[in-house]
C-alpha positions in Angstrom: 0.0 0.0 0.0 1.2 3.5 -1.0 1.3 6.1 2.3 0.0 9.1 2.3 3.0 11.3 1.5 3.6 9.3 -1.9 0.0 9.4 -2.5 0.2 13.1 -2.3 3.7 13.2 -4.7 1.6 11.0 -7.5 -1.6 12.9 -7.7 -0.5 15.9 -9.8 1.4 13.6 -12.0 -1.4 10.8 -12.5 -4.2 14.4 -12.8 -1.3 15.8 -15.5 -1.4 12.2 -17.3 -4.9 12.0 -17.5 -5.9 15.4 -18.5 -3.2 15.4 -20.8 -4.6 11.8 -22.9 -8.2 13.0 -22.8 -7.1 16.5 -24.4 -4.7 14.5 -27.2 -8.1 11.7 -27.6 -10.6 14.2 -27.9 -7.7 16.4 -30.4 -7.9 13.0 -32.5 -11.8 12.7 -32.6 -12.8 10.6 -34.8 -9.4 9.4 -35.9 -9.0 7.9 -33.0 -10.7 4.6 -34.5 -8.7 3.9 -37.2 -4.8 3.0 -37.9 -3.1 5.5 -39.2 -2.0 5.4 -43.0 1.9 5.1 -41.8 2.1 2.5 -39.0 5.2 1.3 -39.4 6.2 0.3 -35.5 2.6 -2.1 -35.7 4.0 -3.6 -39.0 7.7 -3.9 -37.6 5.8 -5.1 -34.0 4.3 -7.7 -36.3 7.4 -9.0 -37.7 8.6 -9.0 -34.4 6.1 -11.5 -33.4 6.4 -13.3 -36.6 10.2 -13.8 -35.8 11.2 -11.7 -38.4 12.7 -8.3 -39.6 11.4 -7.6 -42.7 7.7 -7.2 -43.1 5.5 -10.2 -42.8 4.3 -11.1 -46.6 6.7 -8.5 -47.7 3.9 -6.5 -48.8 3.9 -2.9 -46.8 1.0 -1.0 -46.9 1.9 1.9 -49.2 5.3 3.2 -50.5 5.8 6.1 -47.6 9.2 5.9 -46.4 9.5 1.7 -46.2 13.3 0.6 -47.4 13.7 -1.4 -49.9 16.7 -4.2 -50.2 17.9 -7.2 -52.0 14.0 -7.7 -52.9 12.1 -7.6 -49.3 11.2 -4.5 -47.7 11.9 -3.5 -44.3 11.5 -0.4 -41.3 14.6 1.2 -41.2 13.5 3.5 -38.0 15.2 2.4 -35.1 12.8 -0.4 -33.5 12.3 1.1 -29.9 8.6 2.5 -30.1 7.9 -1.0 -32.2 8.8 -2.9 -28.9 6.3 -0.2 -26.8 3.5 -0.7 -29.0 4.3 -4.8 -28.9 1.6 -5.5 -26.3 -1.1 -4.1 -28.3 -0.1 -5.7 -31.9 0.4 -9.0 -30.2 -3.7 -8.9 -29.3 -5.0 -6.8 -32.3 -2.6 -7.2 -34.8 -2.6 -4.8 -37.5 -5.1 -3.5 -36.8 -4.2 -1.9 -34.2 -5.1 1.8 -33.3 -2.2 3.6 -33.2 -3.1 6.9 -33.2 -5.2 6.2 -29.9 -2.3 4.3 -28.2 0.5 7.0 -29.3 -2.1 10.0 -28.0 -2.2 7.9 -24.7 1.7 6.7 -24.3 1.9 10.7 -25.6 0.4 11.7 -21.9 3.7 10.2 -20.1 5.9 12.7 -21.7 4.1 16.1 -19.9 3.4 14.2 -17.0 7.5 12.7 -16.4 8.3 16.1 -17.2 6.6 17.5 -14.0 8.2 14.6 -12.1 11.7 16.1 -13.1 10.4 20.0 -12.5 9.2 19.1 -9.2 12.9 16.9 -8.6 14.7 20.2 -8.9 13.2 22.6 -6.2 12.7 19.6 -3.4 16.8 19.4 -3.5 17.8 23.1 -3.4 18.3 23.1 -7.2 15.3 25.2 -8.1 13.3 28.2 -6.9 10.2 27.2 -9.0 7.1 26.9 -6.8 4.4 24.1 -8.1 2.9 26.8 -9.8 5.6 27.3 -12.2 6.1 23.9 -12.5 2.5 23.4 -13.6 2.9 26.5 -15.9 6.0 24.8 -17.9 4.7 21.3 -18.0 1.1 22.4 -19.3 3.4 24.3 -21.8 5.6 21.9 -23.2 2.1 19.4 -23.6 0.1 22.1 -25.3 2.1 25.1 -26.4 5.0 23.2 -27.5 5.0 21.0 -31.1 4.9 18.1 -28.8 1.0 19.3 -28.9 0.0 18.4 -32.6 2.8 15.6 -32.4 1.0 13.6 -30.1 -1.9 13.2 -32.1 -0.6 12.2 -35.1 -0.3 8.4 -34.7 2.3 7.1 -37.7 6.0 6.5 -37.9 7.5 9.8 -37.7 5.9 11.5 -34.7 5.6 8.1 -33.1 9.2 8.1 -32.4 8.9 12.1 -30.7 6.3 10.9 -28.4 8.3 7.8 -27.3 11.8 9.3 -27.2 9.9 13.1 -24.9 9.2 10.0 -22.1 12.8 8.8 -22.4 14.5 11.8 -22.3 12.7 13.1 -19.1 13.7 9.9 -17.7 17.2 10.0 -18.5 17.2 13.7 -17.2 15.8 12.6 -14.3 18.3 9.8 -13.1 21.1 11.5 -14.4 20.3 14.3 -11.4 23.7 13.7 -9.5 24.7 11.0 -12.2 22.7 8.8 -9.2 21.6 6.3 -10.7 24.0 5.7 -13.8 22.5 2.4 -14.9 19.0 3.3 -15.1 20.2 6.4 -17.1 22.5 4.7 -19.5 19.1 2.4 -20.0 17.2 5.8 -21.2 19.7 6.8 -23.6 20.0 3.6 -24.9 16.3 2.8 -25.7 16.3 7.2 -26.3 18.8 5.9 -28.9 17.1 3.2 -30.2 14.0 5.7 -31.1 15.6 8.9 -31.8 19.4 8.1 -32.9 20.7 11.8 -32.7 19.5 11.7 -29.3 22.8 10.2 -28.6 24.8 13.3 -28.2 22.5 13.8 -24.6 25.4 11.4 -23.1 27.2 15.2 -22.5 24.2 15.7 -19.6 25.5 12.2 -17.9 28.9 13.3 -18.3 28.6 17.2 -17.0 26.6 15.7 -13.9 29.3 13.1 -13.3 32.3 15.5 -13.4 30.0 17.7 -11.4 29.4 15.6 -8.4 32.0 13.5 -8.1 34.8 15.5 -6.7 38.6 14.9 -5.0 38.4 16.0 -1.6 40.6 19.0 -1.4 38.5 20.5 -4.9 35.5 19.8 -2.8 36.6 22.4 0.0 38.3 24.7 -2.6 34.5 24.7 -4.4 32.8 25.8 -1.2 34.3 29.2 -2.3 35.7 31.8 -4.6 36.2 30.4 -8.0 35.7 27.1 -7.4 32.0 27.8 -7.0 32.1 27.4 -11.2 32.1 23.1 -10.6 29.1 23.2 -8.2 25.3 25.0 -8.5 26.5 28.0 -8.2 26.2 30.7 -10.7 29.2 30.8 -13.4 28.9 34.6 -13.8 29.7 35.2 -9.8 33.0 32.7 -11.2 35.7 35.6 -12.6 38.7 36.8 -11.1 39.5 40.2 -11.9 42.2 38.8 -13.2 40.7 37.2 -16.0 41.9 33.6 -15.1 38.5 32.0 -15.0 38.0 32.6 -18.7 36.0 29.5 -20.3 39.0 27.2 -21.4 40.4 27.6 -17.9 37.1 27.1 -15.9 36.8 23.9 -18.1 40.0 22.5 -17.5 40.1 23.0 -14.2 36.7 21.0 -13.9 38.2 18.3 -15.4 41.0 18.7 -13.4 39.4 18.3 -10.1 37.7 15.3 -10.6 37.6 11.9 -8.7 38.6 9.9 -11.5 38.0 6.8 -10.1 34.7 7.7 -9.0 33.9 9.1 -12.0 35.0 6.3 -14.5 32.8 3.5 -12.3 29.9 5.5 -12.9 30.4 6.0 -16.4 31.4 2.4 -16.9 27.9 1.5 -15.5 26.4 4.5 -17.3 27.8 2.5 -20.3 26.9 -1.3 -19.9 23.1 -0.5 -21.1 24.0 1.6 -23.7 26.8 -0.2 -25.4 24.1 -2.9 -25.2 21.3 -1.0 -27.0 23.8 -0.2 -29.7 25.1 -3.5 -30.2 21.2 -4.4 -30.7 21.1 -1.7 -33.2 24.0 -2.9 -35.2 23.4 -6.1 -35.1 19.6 -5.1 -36.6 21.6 -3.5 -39.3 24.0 -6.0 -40.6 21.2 -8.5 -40.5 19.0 -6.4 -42.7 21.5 -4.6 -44.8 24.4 -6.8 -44.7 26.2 -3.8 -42.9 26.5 -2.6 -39.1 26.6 0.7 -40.0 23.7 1.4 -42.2 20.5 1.8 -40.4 18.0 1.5 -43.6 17.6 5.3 -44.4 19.9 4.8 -47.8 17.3 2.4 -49.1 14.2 4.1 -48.6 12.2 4.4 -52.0 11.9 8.2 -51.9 12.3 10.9 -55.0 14.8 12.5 -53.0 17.2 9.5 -52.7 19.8 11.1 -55.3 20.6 13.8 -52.8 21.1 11.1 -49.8 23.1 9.0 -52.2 25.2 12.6 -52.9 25.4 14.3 -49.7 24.6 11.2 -47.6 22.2 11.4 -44.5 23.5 14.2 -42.9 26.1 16.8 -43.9 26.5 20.7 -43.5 25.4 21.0 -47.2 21.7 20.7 -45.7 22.5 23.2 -42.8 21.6 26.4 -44.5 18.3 25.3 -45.1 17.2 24.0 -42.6 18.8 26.8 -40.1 16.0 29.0 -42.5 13.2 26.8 -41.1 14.3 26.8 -38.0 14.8 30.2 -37.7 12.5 31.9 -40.3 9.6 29.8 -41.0 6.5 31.9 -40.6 2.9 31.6 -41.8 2.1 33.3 -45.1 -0.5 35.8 -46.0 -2.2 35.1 -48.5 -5.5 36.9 -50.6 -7.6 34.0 -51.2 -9.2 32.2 -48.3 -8.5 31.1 -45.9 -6.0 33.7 -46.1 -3.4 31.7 -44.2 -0.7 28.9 -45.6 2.3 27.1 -43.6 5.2 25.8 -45.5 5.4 22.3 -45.3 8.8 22.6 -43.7 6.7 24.3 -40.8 7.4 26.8 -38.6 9.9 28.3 -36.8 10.4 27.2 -33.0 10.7 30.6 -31.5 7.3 31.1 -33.2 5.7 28.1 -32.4 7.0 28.4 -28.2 8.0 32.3 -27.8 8.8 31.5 -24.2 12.0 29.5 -25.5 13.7 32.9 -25.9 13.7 33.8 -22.4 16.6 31.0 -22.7 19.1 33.5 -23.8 19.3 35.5 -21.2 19.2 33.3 -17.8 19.6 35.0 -14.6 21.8 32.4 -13.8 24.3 29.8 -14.4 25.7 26.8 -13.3 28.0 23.7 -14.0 24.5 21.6 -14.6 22.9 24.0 -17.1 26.3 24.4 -18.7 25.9 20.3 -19.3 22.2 21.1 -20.5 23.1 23.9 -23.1 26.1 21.8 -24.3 24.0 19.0 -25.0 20.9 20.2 -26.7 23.4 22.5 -28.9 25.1 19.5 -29.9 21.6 17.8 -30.8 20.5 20.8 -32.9 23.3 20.9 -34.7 23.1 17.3 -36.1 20.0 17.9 -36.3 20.1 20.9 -38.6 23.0 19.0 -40.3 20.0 16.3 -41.3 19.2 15.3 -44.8 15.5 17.2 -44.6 13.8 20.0 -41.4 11.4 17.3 -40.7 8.9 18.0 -43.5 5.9 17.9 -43.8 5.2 19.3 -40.1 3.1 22.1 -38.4 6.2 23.3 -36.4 9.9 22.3 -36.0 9.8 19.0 -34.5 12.9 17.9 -34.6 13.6 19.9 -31.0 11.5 17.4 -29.1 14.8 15.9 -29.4 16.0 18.3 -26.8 12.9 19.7 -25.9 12.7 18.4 -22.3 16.1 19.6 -21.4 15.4 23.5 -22.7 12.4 23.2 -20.0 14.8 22.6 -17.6 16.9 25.2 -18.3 13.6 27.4 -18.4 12.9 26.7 -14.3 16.9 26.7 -13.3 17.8 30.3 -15.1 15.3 31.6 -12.4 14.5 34.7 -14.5 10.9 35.3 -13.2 7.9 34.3 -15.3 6.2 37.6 -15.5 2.9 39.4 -17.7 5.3 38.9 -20.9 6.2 35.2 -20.3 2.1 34.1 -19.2 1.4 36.0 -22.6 3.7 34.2 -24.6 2.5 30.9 -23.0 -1.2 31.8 -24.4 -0.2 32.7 -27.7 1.9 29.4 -27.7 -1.0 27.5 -26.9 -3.0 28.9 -29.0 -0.7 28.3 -32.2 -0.6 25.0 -31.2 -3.9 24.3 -30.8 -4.3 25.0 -34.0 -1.6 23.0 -35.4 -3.0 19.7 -33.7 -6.6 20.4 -34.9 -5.5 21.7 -38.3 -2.3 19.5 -39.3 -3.0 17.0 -41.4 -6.5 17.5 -41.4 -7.2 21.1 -43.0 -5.1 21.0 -46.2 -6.4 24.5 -47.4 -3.8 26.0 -44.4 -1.1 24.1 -45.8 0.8 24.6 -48.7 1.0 21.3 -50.7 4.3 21.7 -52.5 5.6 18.1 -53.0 9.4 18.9 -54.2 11.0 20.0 -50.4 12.1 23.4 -52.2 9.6 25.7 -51.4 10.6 27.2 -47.8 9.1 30.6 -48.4 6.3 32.2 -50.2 6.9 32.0 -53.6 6.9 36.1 -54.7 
């Protein structure tokens, strides 16, 4: 029997969980009773059960991103969110609602988030009240892309909604690098849903460094400079001198660690991950007669020139999608209904305003050093990627680091004023409409089918 106290600790997550999956159901309506047109994880769940890789009858339904080899055809995402959704496949088959189970798994992702906000303040970390906490979990589950993501269904978003849960997990154990196994699981399964998702390992690491400390660093941190390795804000961490510049802080953070202590936990930090991967390779080399290729290089798509040119990601695609990213707005048009979105989507600052209160924290530490590091690092391979995620609503390729730029929201401690609530309803708002209208209202959407039109045409 649970006591009272852990009674009390569940109920806002379990209300957050359920309001969240009857708001993504009811977003669904009546697509909620039928499979979505790109099921992919049911059809590689299926194979699964069939004790197979490739699809069972080698006969996908439809031509939408399925890779073709040596005559069968296959699911070259990685296989993670095909294991999540085995249960239901092994009882209904293929026929299996996926867009109802994805808008329900969807609910974890808010609701772990909230876990991880409320984590922060009950260990000194965090002077967010529950208030705030509610305000930034409500807004990464409805004014956030993770909004029209989650009631999707298919392949694509799928794998966002999945990998959100992970990543707040993984956040969430890594706090202290305290439990290193149970993290290293939740970037390995991360991994095997969202591969770029990989370059998150810098969070483990940061915390690691962080914590574990030789004892004479430890009492030289309780002060002065050393301050920089611990919570306390970097910007309080210069000598007049200028000795503490970056390069210096960094090195002397590495310097002052408890190796020992730090290479155990990353060794057990490592066992589940080095495990996931070896799944994943082996997946590949028994599919594509190659470790290394994950299945992307043999999708039947009309842009499978450029992969084969450029290969699956490269800075050649950076431009482009940095324009998305950055300058992907709705168009005004003079015929009804007077409004079109690219089908590259639109631009994250546009689509979650409140992000920008991200570049000016009022403070800064060793852990949201970790946390800027890591979701840079994801971005940028991400923006390296062969296309911006089209077709989307918004940018959704941040939900790969999504969770971790709502932490840094509730540790910079810059106060969430008039100007941020407003933000937060125009967010909403925006997304809203994205998850009633994606997919669903074609007329908003502009229906180019080459990937080159990122603006409005003059």
């Amino acid at each position: 029997m649970l006591g009272a106290h852990m009674r009390r600790k569940l109920a806002l997550p379990l209300a957050i969980f359920a309001t969240c999956a009857a708001i993504y159901v009811l977003t669904l309506g009546q697509r909620a009773f039928e499979p979505s047109p790109n099921n992919h994880f049911v059809h590689l769940a299926d194979s699964f059960l069939h004790g197979q890789l490739s699809v069972v009858g080698n006969q996908p339904p439809g031509y939408n991103d399925w890779a073709r080899y040596e005559g069968r055809w296959f699911v070259s995402f990685p296989p993670f969110p095909a294991l999540v959704i085995l249960p239901a496949v092994a009882i209904w088959g293929t026929a299996t609602l996926d867009r109802l189970f994805w808008a329900i798994i969807a609910a974890l992702g808010p609701a772990l988030l909230f876990v991880l906000l409320q984590r922060l303040p009950e260990r000194g970390e965090s002077t967010r009240n529950t208030r705030d906490n509610l305000l930034l979990t409500g807004l990464f589950a409805l004014g956030s892309v993770f909004f029209y993501v989650a009631v999707q269904g298919t392949v694509w978003f799928a794998a966002h909604v999945v990998a959100s849960s992970l990543i707040a997990l993984y956040l969430l154990f890594s706090l202290d690098a305290k439990h290193p196994l149970l993290a290293g699981a939740m970037l390995g399964f991360s991994f095997l849903t969202r591969t770029t998702t990989a370059l998150l390992v810098i969070v483990f690491m940061v915390e690691a460094f962080r914590v574990y400390r030789r004892p004479t660093t430890r009492a030289h941190d309780a002060g002065g400079t050393g301050n920089a390795y611990g919570n306390a804000n970097l910007r309080n961490a210069t000598n007049s001198d200028g000795s503490d510049w970056p390069p210096r802080i960094a090195w002397r953070f590495l310097e002052g660690a408890d190796w020992p202590r730090v290479i155990k936990s990353g060794v057990l930090f490592a066992l589940p991950v080095l495990a996931c991967s070896a799944f994943q390779l082996w997946m590949n080399a028994a599919r594509f007669d190659d470790p290394l290729t994950f299945g992307h290089e043999h999708l039947q798509v009309r842009w499978q020139k450029r992969i084969e040119t450029w290969g699956l990601f490269n800075f050649h695609y950076f431009s482009k999608n940095l324009a998305v990213f950055v300058a992907g707005t709705p168009w005004i048009t003079n015929s009804a209904p007077h409004l079109k979105i690219s089908g590259h989507g639109l631009a994250l600052w546009f689509t979650t305003p409140n992000l920008l209160w991200l570049l000016w924290p009022k403070r800064i530490d060793a852990r949201m050093v970790g946390l800027y590091l890591a979701a840079s690092c994801v971005m940028l391979l991400n923006l390296c990627y062969q296309n911006s995620g089209w077709v989307q609503f918004g940018y959704r390729f941040a939900l790969d680091y999504m969770p971790l730029l709502f932490v840094l929201l509730a540790l910079g401690a810059r106060r969430f004023g008039p100007g941020f609530w407003l933000c937060a309803l125009f967010a909403v708002a925006v997304n809203a409409f994205g998850a009633a209208s994606f997919d669903r209202a074609p007329a908003y959407y502009d229906n180019d089918g080459t990937q080159n039109r990122v603006f409005q045409p003059d």
